[in-house]
C-alpha positions in Angstrom: 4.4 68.8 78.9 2.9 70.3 82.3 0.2 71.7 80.3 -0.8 68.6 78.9 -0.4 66.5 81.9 -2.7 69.4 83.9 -4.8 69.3 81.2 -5.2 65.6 80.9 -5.7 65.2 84.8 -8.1 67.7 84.8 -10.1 66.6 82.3 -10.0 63.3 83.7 -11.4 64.4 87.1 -14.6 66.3 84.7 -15.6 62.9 83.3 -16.4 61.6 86.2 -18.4 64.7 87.6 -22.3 64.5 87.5 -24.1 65.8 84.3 -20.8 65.3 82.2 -21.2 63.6 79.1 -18.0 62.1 76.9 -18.3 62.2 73.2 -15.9 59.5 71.4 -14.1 62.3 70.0 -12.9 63.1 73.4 -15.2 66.0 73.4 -16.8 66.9 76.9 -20.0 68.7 77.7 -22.3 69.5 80.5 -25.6 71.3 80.1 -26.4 74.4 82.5 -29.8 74.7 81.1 -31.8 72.7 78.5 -33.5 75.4 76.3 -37.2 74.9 75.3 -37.2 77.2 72.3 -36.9 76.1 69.0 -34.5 73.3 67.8 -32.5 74.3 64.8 -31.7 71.7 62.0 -28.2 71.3 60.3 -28.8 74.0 58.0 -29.9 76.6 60.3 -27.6 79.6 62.0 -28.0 80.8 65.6 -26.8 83.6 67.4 -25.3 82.8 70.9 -22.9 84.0 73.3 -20.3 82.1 74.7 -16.8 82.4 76.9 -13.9 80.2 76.3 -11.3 79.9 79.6 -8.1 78.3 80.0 -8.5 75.6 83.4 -7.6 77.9 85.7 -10.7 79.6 84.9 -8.4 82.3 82.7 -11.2 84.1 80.3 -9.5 84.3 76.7 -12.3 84.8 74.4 -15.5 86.5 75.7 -18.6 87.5 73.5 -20.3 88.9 76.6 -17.5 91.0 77.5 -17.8 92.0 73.6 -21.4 92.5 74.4 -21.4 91.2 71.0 -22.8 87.5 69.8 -21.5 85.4 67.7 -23.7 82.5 64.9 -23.0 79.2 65.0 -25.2 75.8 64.2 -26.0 74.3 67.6 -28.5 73.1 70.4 -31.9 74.8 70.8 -33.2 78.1 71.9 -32.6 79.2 75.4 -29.9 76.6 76.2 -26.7 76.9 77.3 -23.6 73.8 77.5 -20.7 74.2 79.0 -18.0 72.1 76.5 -14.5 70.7 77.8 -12.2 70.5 75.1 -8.9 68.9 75.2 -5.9 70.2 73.6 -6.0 67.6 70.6 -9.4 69.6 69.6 -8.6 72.9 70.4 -4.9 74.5 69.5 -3.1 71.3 70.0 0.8 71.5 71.2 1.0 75.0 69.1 -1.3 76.6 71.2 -2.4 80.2 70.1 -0.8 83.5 70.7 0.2 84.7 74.1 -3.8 84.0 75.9 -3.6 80.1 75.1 -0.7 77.7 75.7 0.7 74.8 74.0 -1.2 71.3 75.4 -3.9 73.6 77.0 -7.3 71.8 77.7 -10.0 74.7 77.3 -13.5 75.2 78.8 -16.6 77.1 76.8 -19.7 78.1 77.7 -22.0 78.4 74.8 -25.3 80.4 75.2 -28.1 80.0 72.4 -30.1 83.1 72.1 -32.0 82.5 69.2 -32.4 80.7 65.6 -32.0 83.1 62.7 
């Protein structure tokens, strides 16, 4: 319950910062910097980097740490978002293993390198 209620305040608070959009899937995104590279359609596959973080600014997942990208169908070339995720779209009350807690809101930074 303290999870969710940290996470729900938080993410309150982020709505209302400047540059944050809200999807209607709850959904929250802010863009560090609008590539100019190529725009991929629905059917392409990208390589990016990206680093997911608990609130608190805990790093769980890191393909830069890695120094290894991941693919994934998304934005254009040379941008990079920075999604807020509440816990009802990410690992909902379960949580997931010992790095992500039940209710936990998460924050990723998604870096698009390139369009395959």
């Amino acid at each position: 319950k303290e999870n969710k209620d940290k996470g729900e305040a938080w993410l309150a608070d982020k709505a209302l910062e400047e540059g944050v959009v809200s999807l209607p899937s709850g959904l929250m995104y802010q863009v560090l910097n609008e590539g100019n590279g190529k725009k991929p359609t629905a059917e392409d596959t990208v390589e990016c980097h990206y680093e997911g973080r608990l609130i608190d600014g805990t790093v769980f997942d890191s393909s830069y740490k890695r120094g290894e990208s991941a693919t994934f169908p998304l934005m254009s070339e040379g941008a990079k978002y920075r999604f807020f995720i509440p816990y009802q779209l990410a690992y909902g009350e379960r949580g997931a293993g010992a790095a992500i807690p039940p209710f936990a809101a998460l924050v990723f930074d998604v870096e698009l390198i390139k369009v395959l």
